[in-house]
C-alpha positions as CSV (number, residue, x, y, z in Angstrom):
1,X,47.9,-164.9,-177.6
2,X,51.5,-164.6,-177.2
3,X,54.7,-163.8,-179.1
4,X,56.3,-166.8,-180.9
5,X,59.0,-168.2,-178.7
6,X,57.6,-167.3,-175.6
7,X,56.1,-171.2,-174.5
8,X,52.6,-171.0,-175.3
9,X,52.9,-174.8,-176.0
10,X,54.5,-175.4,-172.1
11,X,51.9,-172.7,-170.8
12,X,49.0,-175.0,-172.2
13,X,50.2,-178.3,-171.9
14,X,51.9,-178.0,-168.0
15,X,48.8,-177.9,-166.5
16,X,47.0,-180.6,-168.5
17,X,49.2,-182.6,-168.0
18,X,48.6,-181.8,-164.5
19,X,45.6,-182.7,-164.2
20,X,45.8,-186.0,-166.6
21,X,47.7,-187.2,-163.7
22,X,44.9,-187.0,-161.7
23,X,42.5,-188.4,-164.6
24,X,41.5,-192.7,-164.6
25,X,39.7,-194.5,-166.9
26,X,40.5,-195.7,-171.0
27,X,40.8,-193.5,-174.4
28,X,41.9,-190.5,-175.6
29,X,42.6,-187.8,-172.6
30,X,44.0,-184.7,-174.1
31,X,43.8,-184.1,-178.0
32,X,46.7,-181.5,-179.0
33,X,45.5,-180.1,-182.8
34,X,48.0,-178.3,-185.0
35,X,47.3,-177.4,-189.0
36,X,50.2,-179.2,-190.2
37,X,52.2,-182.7,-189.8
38,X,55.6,-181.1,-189.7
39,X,54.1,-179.1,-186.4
40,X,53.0,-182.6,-185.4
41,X,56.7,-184.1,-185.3
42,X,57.8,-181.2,-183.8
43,X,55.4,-180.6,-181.0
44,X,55.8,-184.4,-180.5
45,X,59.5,-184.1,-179.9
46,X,59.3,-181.2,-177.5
47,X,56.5,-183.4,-175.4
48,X,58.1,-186.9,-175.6
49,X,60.6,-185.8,-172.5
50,X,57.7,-184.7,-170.1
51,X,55.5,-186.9,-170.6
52,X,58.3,-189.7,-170.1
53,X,59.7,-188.1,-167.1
54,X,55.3,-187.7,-165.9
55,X,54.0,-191.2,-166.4
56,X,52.0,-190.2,-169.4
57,X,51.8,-191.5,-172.8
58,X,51.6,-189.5,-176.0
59,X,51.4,-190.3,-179.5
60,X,51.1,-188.8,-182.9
61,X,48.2,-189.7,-185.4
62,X,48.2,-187.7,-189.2
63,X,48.5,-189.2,-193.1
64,X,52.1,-190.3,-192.8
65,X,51.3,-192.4,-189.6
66,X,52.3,-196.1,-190.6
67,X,49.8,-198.9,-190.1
68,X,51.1,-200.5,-187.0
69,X,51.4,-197.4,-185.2
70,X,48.0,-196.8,-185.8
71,X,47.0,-200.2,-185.0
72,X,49.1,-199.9,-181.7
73,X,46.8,-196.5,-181.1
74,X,43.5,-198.4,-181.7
75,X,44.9,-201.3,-179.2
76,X,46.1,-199.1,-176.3
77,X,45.2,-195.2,-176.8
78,X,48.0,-192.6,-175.7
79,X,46.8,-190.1,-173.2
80,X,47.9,-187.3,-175.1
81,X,46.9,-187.8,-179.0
82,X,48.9,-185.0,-181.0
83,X,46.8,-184.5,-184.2
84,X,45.5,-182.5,-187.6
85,X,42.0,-181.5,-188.0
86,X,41.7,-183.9,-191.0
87,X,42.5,-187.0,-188.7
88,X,40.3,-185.9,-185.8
89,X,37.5,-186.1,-188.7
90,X,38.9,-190.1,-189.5
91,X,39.1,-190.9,-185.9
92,X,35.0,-190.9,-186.1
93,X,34.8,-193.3,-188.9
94,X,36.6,-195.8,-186.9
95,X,34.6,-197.5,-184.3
96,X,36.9,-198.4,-181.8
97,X,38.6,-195.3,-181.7
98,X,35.2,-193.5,-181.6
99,X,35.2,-195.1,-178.0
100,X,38.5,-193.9,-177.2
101,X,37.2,-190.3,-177.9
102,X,34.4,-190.7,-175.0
103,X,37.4,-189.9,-172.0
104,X,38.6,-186.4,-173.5
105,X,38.4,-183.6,-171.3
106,X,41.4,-181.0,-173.0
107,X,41.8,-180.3,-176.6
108,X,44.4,-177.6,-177.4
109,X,44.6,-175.7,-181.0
110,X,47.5,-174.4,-182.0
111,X,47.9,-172.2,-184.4
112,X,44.2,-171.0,-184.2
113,X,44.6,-168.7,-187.1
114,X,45.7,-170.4,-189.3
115,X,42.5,-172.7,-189.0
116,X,40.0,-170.1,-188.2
117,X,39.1,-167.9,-190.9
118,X,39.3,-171.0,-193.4
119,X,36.7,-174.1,-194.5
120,X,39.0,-175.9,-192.5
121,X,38.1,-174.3,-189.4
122,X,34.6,-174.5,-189.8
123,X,34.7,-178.0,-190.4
124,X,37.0,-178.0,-187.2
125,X,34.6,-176.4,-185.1
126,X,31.5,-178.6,-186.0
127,X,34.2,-181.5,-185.2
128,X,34.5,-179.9,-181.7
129,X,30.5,-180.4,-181.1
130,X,30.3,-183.7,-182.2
131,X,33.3,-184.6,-180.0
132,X,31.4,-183.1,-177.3
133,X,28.3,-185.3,-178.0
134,X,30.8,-188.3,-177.1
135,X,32.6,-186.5,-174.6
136,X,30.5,-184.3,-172.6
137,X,32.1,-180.7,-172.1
138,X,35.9,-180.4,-172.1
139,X,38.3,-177.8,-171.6
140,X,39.2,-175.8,-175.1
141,X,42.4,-173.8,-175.3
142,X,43.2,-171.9,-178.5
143,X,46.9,-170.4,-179.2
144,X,48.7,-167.9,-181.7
145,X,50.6,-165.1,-182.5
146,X,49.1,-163.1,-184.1
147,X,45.2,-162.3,-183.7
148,X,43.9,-159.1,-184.0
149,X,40.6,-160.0,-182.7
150,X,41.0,-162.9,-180.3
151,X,37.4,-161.8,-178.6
152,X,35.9,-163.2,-182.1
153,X,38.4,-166.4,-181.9
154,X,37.6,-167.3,-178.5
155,X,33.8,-167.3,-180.1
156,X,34.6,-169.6,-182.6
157,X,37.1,-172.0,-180.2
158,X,34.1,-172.1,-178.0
159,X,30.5,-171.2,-179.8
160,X,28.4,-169.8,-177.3
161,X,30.2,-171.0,-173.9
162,X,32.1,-168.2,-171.6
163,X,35.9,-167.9,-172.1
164,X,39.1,-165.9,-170.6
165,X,41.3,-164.3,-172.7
166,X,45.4,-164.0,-172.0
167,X,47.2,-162.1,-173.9
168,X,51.1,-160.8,-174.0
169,X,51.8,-157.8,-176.5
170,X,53.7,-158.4,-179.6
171,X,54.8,-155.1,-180.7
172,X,58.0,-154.5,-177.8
173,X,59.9,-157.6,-178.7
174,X,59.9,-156.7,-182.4
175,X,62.8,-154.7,-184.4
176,X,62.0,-154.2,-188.2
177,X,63.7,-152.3,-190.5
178,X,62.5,-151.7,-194.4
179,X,65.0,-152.1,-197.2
180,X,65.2,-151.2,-200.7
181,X,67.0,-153.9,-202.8
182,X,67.0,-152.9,-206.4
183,X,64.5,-153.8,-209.2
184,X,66.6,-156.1,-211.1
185,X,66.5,-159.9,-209.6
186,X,70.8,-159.9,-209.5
187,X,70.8,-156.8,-207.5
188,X,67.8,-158.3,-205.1
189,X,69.7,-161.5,-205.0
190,X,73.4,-159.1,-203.9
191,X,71.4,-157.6,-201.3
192,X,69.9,-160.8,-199.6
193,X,73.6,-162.4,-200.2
194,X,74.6,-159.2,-197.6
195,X,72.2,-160.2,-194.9
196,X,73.8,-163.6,-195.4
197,X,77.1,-162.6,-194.3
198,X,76.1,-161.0,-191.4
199,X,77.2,-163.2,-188.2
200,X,74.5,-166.1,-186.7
201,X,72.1,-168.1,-188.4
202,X,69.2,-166.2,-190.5
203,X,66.1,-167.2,-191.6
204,X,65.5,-166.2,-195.5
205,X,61.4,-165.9,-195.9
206,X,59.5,-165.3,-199.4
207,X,56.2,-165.5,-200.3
208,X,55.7,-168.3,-203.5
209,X,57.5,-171.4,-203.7
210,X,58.8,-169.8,-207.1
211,X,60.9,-167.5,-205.0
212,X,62.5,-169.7,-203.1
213,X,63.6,-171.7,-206.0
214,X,64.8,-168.8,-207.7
215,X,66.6,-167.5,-204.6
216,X,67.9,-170.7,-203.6
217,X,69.0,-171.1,-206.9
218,X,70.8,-167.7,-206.8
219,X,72.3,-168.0,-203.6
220,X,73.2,-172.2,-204.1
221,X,77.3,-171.1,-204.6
222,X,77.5,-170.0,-201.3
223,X,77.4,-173.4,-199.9
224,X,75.3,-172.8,-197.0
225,X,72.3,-172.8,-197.6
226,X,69.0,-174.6,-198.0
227,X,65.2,-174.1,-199.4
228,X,62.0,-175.3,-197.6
229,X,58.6,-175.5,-198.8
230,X,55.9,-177.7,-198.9
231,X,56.4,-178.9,-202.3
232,X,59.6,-180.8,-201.5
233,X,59.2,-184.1,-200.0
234,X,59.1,-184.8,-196.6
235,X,62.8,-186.1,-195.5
236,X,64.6,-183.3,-198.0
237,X,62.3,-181.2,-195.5
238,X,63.1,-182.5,-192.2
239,X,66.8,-182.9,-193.8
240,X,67.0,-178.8,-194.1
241,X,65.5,-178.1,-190.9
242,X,68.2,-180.6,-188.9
243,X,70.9,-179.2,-191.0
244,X,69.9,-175.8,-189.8
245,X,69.3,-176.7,-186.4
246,X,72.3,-178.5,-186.3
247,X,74.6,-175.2,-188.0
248,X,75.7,-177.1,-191.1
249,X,74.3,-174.6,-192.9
250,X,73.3,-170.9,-192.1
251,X,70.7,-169.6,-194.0
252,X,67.5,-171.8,-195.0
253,X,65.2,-170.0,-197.7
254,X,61.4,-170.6,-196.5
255,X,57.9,-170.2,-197.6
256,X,55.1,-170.1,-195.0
257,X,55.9,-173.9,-193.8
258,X,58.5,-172.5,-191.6
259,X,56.2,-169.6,-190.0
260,X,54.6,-171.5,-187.6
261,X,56.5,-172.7,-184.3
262,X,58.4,-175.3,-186.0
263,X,61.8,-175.5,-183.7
264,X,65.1,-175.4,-185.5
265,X,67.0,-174.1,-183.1
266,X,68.0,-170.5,-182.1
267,X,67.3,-167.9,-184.9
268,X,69.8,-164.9,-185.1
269,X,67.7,-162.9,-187.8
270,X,65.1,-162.8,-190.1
271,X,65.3,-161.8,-193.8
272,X,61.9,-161.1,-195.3
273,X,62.0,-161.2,-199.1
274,X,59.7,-158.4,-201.1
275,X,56.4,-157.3,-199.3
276,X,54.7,-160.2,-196.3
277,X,51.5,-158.9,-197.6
278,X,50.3,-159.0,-194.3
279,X,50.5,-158.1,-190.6
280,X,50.0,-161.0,-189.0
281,X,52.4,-162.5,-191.4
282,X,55.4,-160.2,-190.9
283,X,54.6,-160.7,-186.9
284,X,55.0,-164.5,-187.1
285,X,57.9,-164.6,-189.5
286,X,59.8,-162.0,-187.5
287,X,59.0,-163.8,-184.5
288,X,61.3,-167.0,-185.5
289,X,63.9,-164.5,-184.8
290,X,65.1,-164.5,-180.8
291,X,62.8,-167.0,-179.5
292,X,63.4,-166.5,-176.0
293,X,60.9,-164.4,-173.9
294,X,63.2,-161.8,-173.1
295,X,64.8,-161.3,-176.5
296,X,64.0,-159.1,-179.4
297,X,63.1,-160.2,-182.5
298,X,65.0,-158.5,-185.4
299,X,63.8,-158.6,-188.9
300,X,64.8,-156.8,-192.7
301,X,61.9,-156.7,-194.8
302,X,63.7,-156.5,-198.6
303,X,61.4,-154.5,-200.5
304,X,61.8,-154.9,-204.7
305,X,59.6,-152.2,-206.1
306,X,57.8,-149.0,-205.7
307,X,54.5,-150.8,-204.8
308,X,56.3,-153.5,-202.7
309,X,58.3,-150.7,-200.6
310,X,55.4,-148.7,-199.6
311,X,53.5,-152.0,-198.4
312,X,56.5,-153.5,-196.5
313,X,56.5,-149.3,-194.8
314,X,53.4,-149.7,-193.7
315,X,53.1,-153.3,-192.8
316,X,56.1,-152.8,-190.6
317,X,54.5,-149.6,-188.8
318,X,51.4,-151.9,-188.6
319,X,53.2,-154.9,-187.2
320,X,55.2,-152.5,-184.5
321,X,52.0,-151.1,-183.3
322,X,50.5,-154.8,-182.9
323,X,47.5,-153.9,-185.6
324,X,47.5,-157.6,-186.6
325,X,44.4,-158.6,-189.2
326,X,40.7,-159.2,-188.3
327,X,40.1,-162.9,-188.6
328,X,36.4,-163.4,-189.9
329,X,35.5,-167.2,-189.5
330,X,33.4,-168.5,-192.6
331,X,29.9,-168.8,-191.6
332,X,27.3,-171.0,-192.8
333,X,29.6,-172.4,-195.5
334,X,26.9,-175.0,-197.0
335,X,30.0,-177.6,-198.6
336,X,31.5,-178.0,-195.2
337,X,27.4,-178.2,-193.5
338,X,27.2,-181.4,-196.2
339,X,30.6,-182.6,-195.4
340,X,29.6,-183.1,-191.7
341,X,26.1,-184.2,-192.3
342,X,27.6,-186.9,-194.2
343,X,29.9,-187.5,-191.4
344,X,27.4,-187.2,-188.8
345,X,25.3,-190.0,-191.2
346,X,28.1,-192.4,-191.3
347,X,28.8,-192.1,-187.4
348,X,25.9,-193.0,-186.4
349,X,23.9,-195.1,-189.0
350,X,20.7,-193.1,-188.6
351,X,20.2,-190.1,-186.3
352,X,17.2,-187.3,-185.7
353,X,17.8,-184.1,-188.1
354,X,16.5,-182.0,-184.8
355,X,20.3,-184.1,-183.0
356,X,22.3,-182.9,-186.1
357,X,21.0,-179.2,-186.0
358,X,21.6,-179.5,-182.0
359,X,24.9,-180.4,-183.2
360,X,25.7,-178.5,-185.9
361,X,24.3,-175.4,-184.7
362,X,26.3,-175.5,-181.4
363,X,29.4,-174.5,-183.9
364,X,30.2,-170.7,-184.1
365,X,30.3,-171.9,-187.7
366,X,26.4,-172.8,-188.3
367,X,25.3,-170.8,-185.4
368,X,21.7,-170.3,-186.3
369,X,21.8,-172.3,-189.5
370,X,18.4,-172.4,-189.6
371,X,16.3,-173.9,-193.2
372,X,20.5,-173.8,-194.8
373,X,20.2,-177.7,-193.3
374,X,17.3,-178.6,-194.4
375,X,17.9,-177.6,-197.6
376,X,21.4,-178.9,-197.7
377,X,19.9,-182.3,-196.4
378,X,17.4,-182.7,-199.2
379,X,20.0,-182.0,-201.8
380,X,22.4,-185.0,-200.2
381,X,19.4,-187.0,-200.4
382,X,18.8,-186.0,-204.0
383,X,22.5,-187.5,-204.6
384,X,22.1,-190.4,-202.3
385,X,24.5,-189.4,-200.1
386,X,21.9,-189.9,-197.0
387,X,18.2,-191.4,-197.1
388,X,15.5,-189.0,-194.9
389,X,12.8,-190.9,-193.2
390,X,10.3,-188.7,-191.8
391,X,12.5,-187.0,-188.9
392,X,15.4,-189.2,-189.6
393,X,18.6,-189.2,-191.8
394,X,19.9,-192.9,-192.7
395,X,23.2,-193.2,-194.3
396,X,24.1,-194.6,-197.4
397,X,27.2,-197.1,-198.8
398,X,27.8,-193.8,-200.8
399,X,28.4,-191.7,-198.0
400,X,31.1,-193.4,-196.9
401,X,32.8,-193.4,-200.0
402,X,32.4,-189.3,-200.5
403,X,33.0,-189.0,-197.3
404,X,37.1,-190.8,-197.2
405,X,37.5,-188.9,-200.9
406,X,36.7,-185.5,-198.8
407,X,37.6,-185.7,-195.9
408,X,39.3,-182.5,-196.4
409,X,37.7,-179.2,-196.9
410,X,41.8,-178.0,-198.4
411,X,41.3,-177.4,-202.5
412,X,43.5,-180.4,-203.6
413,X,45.5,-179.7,-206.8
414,X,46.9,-183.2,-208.1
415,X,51.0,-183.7,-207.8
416,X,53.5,-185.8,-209.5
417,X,56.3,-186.7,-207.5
418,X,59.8,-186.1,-208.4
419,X,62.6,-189.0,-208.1
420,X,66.3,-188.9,-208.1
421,X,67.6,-192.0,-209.5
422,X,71.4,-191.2,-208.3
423,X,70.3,-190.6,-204.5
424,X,67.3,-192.7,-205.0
425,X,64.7,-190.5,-203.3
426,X,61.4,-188.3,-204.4
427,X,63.3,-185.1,-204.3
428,X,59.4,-183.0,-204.2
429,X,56.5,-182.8,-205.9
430,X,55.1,-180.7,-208.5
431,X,51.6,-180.0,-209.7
432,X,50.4,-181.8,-212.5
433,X,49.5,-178.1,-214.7
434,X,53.4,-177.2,-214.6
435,X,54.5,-180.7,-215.7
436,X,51.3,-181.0,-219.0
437,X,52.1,-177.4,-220.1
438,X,55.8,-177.7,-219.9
439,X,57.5,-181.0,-218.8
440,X,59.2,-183.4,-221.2
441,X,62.2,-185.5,-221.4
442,X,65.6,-184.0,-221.2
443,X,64.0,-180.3,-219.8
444,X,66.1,-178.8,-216.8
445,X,64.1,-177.5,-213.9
446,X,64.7,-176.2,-210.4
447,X,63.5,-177.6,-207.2
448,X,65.3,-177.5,-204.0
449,X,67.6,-174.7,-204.7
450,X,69.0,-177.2,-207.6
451,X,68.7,-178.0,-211.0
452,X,67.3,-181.3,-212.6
453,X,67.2,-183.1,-215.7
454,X,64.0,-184.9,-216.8
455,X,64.8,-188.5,-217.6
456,X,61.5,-190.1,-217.6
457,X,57.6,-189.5,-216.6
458,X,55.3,-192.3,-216.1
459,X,52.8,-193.2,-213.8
460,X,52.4,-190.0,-211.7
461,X,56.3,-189.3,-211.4
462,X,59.1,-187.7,-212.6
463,X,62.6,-189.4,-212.7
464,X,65.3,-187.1,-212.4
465,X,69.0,-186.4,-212.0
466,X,71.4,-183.6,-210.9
467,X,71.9,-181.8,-213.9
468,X,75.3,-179.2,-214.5
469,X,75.9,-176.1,-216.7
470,X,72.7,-175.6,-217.8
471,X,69.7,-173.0,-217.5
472,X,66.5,-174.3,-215.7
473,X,62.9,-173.5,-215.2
474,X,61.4,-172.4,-212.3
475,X,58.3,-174.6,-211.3
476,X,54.7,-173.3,-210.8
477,X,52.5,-174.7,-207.8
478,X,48.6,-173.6,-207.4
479,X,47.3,-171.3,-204.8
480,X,50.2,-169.2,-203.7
481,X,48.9,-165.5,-203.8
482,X,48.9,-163.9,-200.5
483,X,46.2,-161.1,-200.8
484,X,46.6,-157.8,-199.5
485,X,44.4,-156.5,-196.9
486,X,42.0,-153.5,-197.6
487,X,43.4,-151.2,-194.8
488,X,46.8,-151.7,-195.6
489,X,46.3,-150.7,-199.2
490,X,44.3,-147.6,-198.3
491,X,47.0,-146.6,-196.0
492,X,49.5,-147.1,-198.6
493,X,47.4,-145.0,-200.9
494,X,47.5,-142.5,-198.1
495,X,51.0,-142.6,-197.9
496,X,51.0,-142.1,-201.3
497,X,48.9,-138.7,-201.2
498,X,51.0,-137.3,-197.8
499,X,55.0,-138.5,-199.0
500,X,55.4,-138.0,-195.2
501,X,58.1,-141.1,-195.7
502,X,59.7,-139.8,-192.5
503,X,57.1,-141.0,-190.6
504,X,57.7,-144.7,-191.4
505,X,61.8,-144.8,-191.8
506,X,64.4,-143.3,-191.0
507,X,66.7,-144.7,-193.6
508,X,67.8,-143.0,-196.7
509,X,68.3,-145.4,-199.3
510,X,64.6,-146.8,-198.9
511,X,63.3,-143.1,-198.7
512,X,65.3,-141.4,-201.4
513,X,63.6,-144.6,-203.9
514,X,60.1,-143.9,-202.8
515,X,60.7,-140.0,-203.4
516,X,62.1,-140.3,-206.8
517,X,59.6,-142.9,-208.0
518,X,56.7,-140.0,-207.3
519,X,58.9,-137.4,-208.6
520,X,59.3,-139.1,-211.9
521,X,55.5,-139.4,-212.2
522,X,55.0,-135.3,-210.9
523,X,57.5,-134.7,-214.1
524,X,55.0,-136.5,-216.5
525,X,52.2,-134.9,-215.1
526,X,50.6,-138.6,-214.3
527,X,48.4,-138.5,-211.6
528,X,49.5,-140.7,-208.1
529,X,46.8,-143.1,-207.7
530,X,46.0,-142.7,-204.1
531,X,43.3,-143.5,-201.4
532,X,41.3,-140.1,-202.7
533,X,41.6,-140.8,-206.7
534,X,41.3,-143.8,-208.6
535,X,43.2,-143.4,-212.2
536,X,41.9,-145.5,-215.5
537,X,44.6,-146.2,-218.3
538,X,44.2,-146.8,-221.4
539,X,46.4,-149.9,-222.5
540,X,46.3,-152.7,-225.8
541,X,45.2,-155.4,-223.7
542,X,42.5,-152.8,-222.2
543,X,41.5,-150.3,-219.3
544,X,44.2,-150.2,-216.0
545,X,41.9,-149.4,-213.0
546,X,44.4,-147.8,-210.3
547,X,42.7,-148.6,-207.1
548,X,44.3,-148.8,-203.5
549,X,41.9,-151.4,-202.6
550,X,43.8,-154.7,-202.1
551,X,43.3,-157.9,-203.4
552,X,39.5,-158.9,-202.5
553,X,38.3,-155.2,-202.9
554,X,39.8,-155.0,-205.8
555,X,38.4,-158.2,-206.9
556,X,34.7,-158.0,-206.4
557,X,35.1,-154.5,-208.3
558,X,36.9,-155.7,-211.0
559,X,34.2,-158.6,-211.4
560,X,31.3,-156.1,-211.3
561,X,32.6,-154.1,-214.0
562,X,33.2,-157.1,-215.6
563,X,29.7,-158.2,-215.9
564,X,28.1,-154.6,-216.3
565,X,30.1,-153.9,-219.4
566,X,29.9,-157.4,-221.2
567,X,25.9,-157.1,-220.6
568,X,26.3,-152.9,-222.0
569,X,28.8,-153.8,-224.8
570,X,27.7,-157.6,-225.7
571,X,31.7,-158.8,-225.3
572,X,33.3,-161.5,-222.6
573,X,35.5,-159.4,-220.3
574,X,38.6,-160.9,-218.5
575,X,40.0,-159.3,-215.6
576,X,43.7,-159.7,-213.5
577,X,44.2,-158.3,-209.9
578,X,46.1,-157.0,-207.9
579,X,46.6,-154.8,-204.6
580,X,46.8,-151.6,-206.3
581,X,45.4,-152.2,-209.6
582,X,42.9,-154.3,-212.0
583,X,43.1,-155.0,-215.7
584,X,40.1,-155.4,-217.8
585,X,40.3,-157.0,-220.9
586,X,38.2,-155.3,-223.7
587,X,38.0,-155.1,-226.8
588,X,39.6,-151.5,-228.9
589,X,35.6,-149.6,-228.9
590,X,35.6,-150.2,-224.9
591,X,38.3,-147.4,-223.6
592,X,38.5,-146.2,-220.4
593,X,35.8,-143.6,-220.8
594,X,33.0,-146.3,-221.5
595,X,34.5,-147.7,-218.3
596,X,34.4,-144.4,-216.3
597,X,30.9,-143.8,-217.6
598,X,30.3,-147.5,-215.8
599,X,31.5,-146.5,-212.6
600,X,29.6,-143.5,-212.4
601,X,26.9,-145.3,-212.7
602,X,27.4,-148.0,-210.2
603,X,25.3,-147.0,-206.7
């Protein structure tokens, strides 16, 4: 666990690489695991060199590989395979490259948090086990940023094995300072355009692909600058980041696809845009910034609201004082346990249930599983996705099938690409509910920082061109709500309660908005929702419960209360969430009393 830019990639790879030198025989060596392609590439380029200069051979293998380079893999295996979790899963369907797995002795995971405390991970972890019924035992080294219990992440690199942690504080190479930069969207968009001009290259992060659009959009004039995200297509991605890297432009507007240790080249500062939401999320952004082990890491945090201001305060505290987020691995999640049954089934024909829960249960994941298989097994069978016979599972023609449709455990939301018929290439993608509820010929729309006019859909995609002097939509993508821890919520509500401001910033513009916000609620005699009192509106839609709970907290209560007053007052009851506050929909006889009255109640 080490600051970003200090060479926890070198520090892991230097001595495996060591000792592959010393390591004979055919297959796989080394496997080197990272959550996304574009860290692929880019851990790829940074190895190439060595491995040149060592003897060695390395390779990359993920969705975008093309045929003959995986053909050239099957044929004559690199030592070092660079990799995603969901192509480590393939590589067992294959039966040639299931023998080239049988020689591995190092797997690295990078990026362990980001894997961890998702389906992903647990699918990853049973992966691990089953690689070590091919492999034997192999060495396992897990690295991040930011973990704020690495005791429980070494548990779930390694299940029940011994492990050694190393670990190099976060919190001294780190300077953050809190902004305030107006309520309106212009005046947000003048005070990013300030960072901007100051001198070196700075790294704009938001939290929603919407953002960036928006901002990019805003800040398009300026000429230098470019917008990132996951949604855009692969070369308009890998176009920004060489631009960057290159200084052709200065300034490249960024969702979460740049926060991991994707190199474009040396950082002067980081602009983060409203609230991070979390910690470990302000740490790894703010990290970009430096990159060198002796350098500090500066970073603005723009905050655009009353709500937003007093998160980014104490986020930034948090993130000084190295108080990065628990990471709780899912546990006995029974979708991924019939995911890799199937697998399992389909590897090896037909195989004992007591060598699957061996398996299986050697995870951290499905430590202790116990009748969750069997019962999981007997449902597959009802679907025949495996046969049992007596002791035994048996796979099926289905299995197969299910198992190359879900072969992910990531939700998959269906896109339509986007094509520019002047430059002719897919621009992005969008998801198919923004282009049903809103898309049609001759509509303008933002992507990239640009605006577009719709010329054609059919057949999954959108043909496009540069459209001028006109007003465009901002696409919406699936997913993209960051939710707010609970103890950062209760310590903004405490912040609320003590105003002690001082104790956070020490600059006036940010604490002079915070102060006047609360005094304009003390003049209206409201109450300050805080992490003592919870407040209950009255509103048309329905009842506003003020809670400083953050997003899951707030959540499961809001879905409680939910249920308890549609069963009390015979009415469906729809609820919307946030850090700070829930809405319940009710109808006008439900007020916030009846809803009181339900609270009270609730043990």
């Amino acid at each position: 666990v080490a600051p970003t830019g200090t060479g926890k990639t070198e520090s892991a790879v230097f001595p495996v690489f060591d000792r592959l030198l010393e390591t004979t025989g055919p297959g796989f060596k080394a496997l080197y695991i990272t959550p996304l392609r574009s860290l692929n590439r880019d851990i790829l380029s940074r190895l190439e060199w060595w491995c040149r200069e060592l003897g060695l051979t390395v390779g990359v293998r993920h969705g975008d590989t093309p045929q003959n380079e995986r053909r050239k893999q099957a044929l004559n295996p690199p030592d070092l395979l660079i990799t995603t979790p969901e192509t480590l899963q393939a590589l067992f369907m294959g039966k040639r490259l299931r023998e080239h797995l049988k020689n591995v002795r190092y797997v690295v995971v990078d990026e362990i948090h980001e894997l961890a405390d998702s389906k992903r991970g647990a699918q990853l972890a049973v992966a691990l086990e089953r690689l070590s019924a091919y492999a034997g035992e192999f060495q396992r080294i897990g690295l991040s940023a930011t973990v704020g219990n690495p005791d429980d992440i070494g548990r779930y690199l390694c299940g029940a094995r011994p492990f050694s942690l190393a670990e190099v504080p976060v919190a001294s190479h780190l300077d953050i300072d809190v902004r305030f930069s107006g309520e309106d969207f212009a005046a947000q968009t003048r005070a990013v355009g300030r960072c901007l001009d100051a001198p070196g290259s700075t790294l704009v992060f938001v939290n929603t692909r919407v953002t960036a659009e928006a901002l990019g959009h805003a800040l398009f004039s300026r000429g230098d600058v470019e917008v990132h995200h996951g949604s855009l297509s692969r070369d308009v991605r890998v176009d920004a980041e060489e631009r960057f890297r290159a200084g052709a432009v200065r300034t490249l507007i960024a969702t979460s696809s740049m926060e991991l240790g994707i190199d474009i080249g040396h950082i002067e500062h980081v602009v983060q845009f409203g609230s991070p939401r979390q910690v470990s999320r302000l740490v790894q952004r703010v990290g970009r910034a430096g990159h060198r082990l002796d350098a500090v890491s500066r970073g603005t945090v723009l905050a655009t609201g009353f709500d937003d201001l007093l998160e980014s305060f104490v986020i930034a505290r948090r993130a000084k004082a190295n108080e990065c987020e628990r990471i709780v691995p899912p546990a006995g999640a029974a979708d991924v346990l019939a995911n890799q049954v199937a697998a399992i089934a389909v590897e090896y024909g037909e195989i004992e249930v007591s060598r699957v829960r061996a398996i299986v249960e050697a995870s951290s994941a499905f430590a202790g599983c116990g009748p969750l298989l069997d019962a999981v097994c007997r449902q597959m069978a009802e679907h025949r996705l495996i046969r049992i016979d007596g002791t035994r599972i048996i796979r099926t023609g289905r299995a197969r099938r299910y198992l190359i449709e879900n072969l992910s455990m990531i939700h998959d939301e269906r896109k339509m690409e986007v094509f520019d018929i002047v430059s002719r290439r897919t621009v992005g993608t969008l998801d198919e509910s923004f282009v049903v509820g809103w898309m049609h010929t001759g509509a303008v729309f933002i992507t990239k920082g640009q605006l577009w006019r719709v010329l054609d859909i059919e057949d999954g995609r959108i043909s496009v061109e540069p459209a001028t002097k006109a007003k465009g939509e901002v696409p919406s993508w699936e997913g993209e709500q960051i939710p707010v821890p609970f103890a950062v919520a209760r310590e903004v509500g405490a912040l609320r309660r003590t105003r002690a401001f001082d104790r956070y910033s020490d600059l006036a513009g940010a604490i002079g908005y915070a102060e006047q916000s609360l005094d304009r609620m003390d003049r209206g005699n409201y109450p300050v929702p805080s992490d003592r009192l919870i407040t209950l509106e009255n509103m048309d839609e329905g009842v506003v419960c003020n809670v400083c709970g953050g997003h899951k907290a707030n959540e499961a209560l809001a879905r409680a209360l939910s249920v308890l007053l549609s069963a009390r007052y015979g009415t469906s009851v729809g609820i919307e969430v946030g850090a700070y506050r829930f809405l319940l929909r009710l109808p006008e006889n439900v007020r916030a009393l009846e809803v009181q009255e339900t609270i009270d109640g609730l043990e």
